[in-house]
PDB file of N, CA, C and O in Angstrom:
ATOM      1  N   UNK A   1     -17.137   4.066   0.830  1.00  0.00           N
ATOM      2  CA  UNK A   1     -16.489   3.787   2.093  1.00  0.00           C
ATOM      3  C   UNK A   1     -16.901   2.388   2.568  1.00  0.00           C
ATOM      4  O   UNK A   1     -17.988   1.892   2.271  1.00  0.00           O
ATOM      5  N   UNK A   2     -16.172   1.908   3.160  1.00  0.00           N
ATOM      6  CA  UNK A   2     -16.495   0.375   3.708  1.00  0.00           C
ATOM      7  C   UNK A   2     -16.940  -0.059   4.934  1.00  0.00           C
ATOM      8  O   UNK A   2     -16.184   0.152   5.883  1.00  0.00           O
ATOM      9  N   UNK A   3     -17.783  -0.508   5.104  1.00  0.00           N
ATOM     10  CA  UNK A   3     -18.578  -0.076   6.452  1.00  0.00           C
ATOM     11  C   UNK A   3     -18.060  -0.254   7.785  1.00  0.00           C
ATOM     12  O   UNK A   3     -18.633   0.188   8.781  1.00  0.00           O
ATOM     13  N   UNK A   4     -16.455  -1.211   7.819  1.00  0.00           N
ATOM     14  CA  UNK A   4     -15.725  -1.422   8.997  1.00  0.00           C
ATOM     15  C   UNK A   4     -14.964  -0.012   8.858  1.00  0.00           C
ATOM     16  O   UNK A   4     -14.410   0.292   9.914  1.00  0.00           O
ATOM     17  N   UNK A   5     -14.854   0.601   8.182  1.00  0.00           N
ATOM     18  CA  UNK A   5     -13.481   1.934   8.125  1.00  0.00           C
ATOM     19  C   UNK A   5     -12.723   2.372   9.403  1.00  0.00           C
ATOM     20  O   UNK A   5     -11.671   3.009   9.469  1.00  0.00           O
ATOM     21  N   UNK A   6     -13.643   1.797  10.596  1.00  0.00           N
ATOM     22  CA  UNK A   6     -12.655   2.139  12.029  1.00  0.00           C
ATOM     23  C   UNK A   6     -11.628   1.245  12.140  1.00  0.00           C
ATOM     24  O   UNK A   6     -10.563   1.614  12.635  1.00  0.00           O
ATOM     25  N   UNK A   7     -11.870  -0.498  11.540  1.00  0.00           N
ATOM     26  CA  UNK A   7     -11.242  -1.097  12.017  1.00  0.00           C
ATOM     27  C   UNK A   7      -9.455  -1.346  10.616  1.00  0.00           C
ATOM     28  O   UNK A   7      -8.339  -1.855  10.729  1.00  0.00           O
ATOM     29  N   UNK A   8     -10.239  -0.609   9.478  1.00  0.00           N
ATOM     30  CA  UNK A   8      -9.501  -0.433   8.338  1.00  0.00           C
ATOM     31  C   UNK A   8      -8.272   0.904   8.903  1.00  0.00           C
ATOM     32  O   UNK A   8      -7.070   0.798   8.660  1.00  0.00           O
ATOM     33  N   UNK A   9      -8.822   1.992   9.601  1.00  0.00           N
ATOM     34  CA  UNK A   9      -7.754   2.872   9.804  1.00  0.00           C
ATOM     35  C   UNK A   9      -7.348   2.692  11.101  1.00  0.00           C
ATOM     36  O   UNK A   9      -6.633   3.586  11.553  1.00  0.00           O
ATOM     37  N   UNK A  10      -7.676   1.570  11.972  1.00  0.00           N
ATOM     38  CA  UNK A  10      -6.356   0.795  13.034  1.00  0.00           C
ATOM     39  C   UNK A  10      -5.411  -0.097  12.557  1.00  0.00           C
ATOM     40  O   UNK A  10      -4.385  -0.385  13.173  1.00  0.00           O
ATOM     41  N   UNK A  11      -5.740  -0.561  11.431  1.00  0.00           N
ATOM     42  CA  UNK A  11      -4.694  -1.368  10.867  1.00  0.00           C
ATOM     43  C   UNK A  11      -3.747  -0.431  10.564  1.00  0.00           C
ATOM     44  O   UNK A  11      -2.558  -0.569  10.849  1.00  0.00           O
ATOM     45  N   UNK A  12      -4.508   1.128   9.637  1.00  0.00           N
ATOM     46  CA  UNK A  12      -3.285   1.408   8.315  1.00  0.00           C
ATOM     47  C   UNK A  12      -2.463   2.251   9.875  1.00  0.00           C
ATOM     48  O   UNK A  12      -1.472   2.883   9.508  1.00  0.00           O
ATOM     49  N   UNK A  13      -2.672   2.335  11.218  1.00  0.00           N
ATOM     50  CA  UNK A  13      -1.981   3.113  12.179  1.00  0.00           C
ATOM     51  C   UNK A  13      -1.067   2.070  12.598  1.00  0.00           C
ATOM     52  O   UNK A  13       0.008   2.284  13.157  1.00  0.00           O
ATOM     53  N   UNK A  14      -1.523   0.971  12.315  1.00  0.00           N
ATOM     54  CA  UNK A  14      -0.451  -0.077  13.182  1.00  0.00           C
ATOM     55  C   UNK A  14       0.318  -0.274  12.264  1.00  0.00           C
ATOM     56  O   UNK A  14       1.491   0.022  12.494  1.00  0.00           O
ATOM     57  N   UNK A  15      -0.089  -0.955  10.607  1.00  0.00           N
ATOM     58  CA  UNK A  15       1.028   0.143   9.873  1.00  0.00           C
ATOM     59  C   UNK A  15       2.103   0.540   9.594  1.00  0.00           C
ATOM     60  O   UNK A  15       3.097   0.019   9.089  1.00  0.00           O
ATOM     61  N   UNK A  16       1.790   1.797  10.056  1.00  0.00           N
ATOM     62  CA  UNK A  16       1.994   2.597   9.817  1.00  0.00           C
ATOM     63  C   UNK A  16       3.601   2.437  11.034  1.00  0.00           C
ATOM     64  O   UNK A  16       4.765   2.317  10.653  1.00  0.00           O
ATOM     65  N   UNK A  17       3.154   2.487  12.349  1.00  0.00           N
ATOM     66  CA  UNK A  17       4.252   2.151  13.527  1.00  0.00           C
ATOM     67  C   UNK A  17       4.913   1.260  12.852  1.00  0.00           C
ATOM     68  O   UNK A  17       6.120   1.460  12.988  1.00  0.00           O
ATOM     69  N   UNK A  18       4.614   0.098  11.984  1.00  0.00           N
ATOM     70  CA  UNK A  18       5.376  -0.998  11.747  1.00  0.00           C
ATOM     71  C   UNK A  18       6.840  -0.346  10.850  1.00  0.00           C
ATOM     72  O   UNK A  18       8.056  -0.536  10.892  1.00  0.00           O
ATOM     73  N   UNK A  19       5.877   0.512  10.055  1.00  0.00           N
ATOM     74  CA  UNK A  19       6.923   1.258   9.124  1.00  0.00           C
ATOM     75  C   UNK A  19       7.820   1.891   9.705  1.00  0.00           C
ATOM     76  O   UNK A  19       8.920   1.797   9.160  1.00  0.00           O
ATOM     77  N   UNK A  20       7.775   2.443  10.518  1.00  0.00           N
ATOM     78  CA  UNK A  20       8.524   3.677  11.301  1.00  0.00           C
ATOM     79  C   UNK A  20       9.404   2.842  11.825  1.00  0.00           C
ATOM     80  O   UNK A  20      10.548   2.959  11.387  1.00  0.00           O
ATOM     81  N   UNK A  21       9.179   1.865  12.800  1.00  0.00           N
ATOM     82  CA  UNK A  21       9.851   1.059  13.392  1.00  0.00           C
ATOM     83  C   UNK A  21      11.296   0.502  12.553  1.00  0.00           C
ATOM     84  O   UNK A  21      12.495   0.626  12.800  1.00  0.00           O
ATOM     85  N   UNK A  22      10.537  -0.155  11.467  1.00  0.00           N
ATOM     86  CA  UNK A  22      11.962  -0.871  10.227  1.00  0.00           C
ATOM     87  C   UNK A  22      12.731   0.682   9.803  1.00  0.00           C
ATOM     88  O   UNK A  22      13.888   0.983   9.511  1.00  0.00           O
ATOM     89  N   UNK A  23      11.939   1.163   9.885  1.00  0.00           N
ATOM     90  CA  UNK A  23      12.804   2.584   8.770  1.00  0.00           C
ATOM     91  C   UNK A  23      14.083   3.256  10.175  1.00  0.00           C
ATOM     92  O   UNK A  23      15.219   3.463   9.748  1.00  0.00           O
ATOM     93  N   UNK A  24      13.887   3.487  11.394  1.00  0.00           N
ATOM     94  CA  UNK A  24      14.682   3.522  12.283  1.00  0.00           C
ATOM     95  C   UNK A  24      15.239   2.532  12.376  1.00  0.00           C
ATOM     96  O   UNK A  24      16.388   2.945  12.534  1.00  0.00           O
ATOM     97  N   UNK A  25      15.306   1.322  12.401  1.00  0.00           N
ATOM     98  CA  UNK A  25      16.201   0.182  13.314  1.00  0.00           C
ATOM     99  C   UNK A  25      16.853  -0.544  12.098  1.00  0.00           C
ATOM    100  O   UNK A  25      17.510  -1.570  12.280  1.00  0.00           O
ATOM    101  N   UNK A  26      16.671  -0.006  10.845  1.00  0.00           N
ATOM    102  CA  UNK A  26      17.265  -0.931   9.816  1.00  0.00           C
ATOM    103  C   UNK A  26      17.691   0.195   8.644  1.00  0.00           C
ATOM    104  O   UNK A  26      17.642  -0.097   7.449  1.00  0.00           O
ATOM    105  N   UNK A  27      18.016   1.212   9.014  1.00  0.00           N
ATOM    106  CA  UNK A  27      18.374   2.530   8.137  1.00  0.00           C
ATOM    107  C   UNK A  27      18.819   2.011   6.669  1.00  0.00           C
ATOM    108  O   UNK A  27      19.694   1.149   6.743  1.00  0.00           O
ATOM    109  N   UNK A  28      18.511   2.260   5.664  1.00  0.00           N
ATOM    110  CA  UNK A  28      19.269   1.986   4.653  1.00  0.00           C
ATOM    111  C   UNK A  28      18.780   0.213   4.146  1.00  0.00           C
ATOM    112  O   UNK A  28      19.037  -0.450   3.141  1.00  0.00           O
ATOM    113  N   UNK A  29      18.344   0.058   4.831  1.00  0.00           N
ATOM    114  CA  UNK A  29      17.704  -1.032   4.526  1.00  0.00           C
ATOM    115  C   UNK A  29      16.414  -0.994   3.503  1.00  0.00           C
ATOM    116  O   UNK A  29      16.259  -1.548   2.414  1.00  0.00           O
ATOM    117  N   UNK A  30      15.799  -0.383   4.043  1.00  0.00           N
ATOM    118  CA  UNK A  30      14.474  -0.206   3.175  1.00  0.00           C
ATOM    119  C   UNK A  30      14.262   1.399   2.357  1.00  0.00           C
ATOM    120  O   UNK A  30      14.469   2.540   2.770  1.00  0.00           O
ATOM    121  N   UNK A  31      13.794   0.917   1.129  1.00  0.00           N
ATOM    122  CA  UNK A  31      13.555   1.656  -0.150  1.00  0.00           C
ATOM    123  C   UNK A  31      12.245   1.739   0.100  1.00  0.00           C
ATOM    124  O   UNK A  31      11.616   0.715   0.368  1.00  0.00           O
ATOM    125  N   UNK A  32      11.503   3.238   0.040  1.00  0.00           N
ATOM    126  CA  UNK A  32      10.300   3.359   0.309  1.00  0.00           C
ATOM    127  C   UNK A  32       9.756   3.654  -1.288  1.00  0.00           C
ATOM    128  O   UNK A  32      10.350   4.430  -2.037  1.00  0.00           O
ATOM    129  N   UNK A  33       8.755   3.042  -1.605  1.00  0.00           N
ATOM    130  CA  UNK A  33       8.095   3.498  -2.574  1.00  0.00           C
ATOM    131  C   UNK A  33       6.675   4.229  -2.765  1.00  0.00           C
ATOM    132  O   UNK A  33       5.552   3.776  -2.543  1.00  0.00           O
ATOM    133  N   UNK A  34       7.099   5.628  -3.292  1.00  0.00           N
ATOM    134  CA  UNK A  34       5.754   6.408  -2.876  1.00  0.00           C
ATOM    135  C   UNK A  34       5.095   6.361  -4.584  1.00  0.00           C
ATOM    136  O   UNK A  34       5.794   6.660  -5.552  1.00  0.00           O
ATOM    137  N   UNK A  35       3.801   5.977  -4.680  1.00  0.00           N
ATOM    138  CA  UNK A  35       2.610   6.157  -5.579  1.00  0.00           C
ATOM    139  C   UNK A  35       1.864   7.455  -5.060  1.00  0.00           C
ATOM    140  O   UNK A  35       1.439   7.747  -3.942  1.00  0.00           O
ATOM    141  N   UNK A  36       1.854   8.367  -6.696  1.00  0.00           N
ATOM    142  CA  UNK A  36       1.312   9.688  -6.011  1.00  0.00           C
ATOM    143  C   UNK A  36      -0.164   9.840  -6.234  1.00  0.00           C
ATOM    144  O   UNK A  36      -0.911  10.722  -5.810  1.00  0.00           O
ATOM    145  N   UNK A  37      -0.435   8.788  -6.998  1.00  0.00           N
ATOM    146  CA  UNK A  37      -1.789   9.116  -7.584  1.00  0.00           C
ATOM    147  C   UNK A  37      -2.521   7.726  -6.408  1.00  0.00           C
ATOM    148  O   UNK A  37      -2.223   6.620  -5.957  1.00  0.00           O
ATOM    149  N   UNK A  38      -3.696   8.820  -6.366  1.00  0.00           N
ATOM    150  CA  UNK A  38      -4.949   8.180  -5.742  1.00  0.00           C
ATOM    151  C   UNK A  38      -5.794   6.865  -6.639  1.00  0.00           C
ATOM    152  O   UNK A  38      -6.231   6.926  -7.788  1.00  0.00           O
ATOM    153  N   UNK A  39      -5.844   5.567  -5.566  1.00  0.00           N
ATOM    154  CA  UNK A  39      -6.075   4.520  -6.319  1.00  0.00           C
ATOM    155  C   UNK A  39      -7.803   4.100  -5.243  1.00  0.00           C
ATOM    156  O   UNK A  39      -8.257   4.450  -4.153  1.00  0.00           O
ATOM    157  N   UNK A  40      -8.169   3.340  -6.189  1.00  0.00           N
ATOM    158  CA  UNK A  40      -9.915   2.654  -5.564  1.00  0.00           C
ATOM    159  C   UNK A  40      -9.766   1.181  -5.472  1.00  0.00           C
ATOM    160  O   UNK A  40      -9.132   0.523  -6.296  1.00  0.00           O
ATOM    161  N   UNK A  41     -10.235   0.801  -4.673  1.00  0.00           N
ATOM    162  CA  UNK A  41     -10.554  -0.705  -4.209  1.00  0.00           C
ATOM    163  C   UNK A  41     -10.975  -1.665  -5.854  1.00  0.00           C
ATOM    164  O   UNK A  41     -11.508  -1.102  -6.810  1.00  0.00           O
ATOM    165  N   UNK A  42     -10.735  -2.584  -5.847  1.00  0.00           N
ATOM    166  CA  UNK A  42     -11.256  -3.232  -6.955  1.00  0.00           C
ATOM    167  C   UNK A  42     -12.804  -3.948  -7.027  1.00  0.00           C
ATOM    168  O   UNK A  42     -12.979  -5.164  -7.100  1.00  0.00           O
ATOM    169  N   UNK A  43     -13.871  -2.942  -6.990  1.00  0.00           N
ATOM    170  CA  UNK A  43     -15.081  -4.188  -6.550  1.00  0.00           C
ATOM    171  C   UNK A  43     -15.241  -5.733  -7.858  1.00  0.00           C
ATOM    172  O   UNK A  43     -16.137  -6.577  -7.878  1.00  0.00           O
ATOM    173  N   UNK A  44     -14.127  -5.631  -8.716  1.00  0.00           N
ATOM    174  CA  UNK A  44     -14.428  -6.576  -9.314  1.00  0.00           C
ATOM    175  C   UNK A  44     -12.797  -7.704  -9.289  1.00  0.00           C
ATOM    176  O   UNK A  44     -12.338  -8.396 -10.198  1.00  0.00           O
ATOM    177  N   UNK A  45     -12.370  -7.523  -8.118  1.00  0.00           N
ATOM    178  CA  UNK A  45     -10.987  -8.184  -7.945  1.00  0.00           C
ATOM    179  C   UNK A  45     -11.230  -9.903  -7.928  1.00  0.00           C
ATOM    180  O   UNK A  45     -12.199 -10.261  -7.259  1.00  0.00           O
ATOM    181  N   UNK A  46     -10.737 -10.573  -8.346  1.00  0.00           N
ATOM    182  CA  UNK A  46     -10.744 -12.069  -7.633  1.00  0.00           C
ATOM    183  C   UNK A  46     -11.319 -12.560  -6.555  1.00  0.00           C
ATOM    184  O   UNK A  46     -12.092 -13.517  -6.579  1.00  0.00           O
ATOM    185  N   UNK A  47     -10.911 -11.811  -5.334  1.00  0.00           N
ATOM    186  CA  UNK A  47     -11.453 -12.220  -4.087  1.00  0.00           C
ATOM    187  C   UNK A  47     -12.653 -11.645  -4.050  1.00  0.00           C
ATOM    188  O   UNK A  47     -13.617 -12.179  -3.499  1.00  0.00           O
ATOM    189  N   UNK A  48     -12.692 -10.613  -4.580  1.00  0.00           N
ATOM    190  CA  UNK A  48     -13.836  -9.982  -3.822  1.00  0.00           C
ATOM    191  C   UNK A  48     -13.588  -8.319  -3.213  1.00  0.00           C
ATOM    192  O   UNK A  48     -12.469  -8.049  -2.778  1.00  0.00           O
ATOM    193  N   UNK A  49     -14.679  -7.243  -3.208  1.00  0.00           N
ATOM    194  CA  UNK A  49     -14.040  -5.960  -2.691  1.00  0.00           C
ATOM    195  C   UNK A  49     -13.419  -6.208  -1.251  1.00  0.00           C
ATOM    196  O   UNK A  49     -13.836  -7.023  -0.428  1.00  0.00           O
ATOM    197  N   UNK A  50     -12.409  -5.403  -1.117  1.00  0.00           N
ATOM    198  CA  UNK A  50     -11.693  -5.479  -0.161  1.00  0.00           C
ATOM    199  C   UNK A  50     -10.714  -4.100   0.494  1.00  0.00           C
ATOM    200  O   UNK A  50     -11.250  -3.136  -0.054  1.00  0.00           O
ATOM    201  N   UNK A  51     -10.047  -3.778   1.009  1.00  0.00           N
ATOM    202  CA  UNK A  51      -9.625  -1.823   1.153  1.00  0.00           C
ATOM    203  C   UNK A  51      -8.112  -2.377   1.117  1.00  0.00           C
ATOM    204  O   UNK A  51      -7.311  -1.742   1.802  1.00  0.00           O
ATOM    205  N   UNK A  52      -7.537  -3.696   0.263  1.00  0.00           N
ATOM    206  CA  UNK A  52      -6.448  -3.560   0.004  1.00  0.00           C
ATOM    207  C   UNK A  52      -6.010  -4.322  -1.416  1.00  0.00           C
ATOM    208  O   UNK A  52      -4.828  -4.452  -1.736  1.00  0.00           O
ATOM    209  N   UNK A  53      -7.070  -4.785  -2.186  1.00  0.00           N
ATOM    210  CA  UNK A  53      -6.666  -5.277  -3.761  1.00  0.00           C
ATOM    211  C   UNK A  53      -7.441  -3.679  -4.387  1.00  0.00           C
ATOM    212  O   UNK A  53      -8.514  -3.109  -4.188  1.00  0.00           O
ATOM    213  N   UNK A  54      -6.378  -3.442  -5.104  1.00  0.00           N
ATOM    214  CA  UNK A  54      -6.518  -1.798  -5.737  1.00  0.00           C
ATOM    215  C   UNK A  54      -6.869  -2.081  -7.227  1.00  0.00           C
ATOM    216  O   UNK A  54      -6.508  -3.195  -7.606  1.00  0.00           O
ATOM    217  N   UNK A  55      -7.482  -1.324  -8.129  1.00  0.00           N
ATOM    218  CA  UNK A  55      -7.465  -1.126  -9.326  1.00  0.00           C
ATOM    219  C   UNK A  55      -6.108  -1.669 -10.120  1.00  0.00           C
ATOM    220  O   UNK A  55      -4.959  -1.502  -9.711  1.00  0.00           O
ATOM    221  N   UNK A  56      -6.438  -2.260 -11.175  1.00  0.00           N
ATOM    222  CA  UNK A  56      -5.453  -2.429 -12.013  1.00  0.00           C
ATOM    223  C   UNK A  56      -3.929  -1.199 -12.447  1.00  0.00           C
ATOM    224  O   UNK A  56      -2.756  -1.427 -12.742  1.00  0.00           O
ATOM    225  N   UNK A  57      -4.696   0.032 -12.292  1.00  0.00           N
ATOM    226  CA  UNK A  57      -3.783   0.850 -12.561  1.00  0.00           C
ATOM    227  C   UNK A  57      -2.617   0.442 -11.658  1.00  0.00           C
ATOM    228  O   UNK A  57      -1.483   0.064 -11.951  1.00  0.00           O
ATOM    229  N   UNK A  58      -3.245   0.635 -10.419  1.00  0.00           N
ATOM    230  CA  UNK A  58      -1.847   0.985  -9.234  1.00  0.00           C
ATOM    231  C   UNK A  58      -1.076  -0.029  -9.456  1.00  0.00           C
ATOM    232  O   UNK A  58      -0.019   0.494  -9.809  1.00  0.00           O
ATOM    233  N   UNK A  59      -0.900  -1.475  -9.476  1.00  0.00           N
ATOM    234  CA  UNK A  59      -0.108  -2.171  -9.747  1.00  0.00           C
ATOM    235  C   UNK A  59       0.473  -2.242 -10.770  1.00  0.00           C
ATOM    236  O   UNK A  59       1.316  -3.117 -10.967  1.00  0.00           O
ATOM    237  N   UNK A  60       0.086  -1.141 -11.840  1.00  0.00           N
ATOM    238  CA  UNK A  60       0.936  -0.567 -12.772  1.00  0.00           C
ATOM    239  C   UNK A  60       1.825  -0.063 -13.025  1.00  0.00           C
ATOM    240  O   UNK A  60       2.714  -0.164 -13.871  1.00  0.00           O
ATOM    241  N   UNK A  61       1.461   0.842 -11.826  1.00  0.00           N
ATOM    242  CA  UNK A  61       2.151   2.214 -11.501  1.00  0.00           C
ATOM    243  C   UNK A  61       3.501   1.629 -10.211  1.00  0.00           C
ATOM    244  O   UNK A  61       4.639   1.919  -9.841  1.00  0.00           O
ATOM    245  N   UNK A  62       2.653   0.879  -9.997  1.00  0.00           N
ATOM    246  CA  UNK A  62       4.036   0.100  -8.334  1.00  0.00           C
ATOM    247  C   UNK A  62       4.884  -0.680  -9.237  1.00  0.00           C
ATOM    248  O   UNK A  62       5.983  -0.733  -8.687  1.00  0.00           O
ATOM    249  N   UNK A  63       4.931  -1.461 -10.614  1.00  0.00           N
ATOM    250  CA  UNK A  63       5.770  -2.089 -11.388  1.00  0.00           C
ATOM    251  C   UNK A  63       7.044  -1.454 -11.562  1.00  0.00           C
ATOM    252  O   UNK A  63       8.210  -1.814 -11.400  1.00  0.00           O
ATOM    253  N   UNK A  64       6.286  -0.052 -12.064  1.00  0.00           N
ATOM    254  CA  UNK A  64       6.745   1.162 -13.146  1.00  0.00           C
ATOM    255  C   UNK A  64       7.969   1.857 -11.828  1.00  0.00           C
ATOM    256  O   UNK A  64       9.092   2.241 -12.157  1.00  0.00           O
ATOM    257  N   UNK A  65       7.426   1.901 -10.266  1.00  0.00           N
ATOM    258  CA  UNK A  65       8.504   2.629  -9.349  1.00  0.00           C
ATOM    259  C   UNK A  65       9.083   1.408  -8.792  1.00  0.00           C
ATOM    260  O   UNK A  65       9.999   1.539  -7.979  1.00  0.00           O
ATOM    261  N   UNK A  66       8.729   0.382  -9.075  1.00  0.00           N
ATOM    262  CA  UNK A  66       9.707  -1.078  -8.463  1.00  0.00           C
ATOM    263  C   UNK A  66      10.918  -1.153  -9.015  1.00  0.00           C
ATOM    264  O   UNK A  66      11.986  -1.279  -8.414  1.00  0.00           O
ATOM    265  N   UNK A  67      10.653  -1.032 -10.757  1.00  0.00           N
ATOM    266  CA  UNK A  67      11.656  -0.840 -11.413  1.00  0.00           C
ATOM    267  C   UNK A  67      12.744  -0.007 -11.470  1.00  0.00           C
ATOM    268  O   UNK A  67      13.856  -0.398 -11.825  1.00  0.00           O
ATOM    269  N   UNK A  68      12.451   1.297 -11.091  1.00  0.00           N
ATOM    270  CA  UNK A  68      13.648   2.201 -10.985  1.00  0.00           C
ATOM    271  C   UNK A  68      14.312   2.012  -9.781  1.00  0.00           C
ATOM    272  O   UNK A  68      15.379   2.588  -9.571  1.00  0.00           O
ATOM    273  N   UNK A  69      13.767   1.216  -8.905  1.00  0.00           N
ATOM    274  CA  UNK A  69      14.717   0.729  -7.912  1.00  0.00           C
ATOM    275  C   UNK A  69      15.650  -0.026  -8.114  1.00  0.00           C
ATOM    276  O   UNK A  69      16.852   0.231  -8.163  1.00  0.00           O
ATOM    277  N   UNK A  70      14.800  -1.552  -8.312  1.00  0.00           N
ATOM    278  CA  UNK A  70      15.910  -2.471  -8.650  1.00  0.00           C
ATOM    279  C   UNK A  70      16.894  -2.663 -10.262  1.00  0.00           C
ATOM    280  O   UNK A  70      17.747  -3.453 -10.667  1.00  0.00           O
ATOM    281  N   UNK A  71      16.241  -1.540 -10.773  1.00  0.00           N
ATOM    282  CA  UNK A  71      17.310  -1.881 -12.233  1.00  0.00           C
ATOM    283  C   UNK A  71      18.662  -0.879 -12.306  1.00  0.00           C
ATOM    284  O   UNK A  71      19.467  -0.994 -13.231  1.00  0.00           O
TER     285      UNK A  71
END
């Protein structure tokens, strides 16, 4: 866990409203893409650990459901 985690789950709430917001006021506009599998922070990412550069997998896996969208 990351030792700010209060200020990590006010973001994912604001978010989260942000989402809700586009998904009402722009219907059909946005393609949601859900990843079902549980992903971990990268402590060995480029920048540095962080609670939003994920493991190599997930950006695997977000390629893999990007694609069946746009192809």
């Amino acid at each position: 866990m990351f030792p700010d985690q209060a200020k990590i789950e006010k973001n994912n709430k604001r978010l989260e409203r942000m989402y809700t917001f586009i998904e009402r006021n722009l219907p059909g506009m946005v393609i949601p893409i859900q990843i079902k599998n549980d992903y971990i922070s990268d402590s060995n990412h480029k920048w540095g650990l962080s609670p939003f550069y994920y493991e190599n997998q997930y950006y695997e896996q977000f390629a893999i459901e990007l694609k069946k969208i746009i192809v």
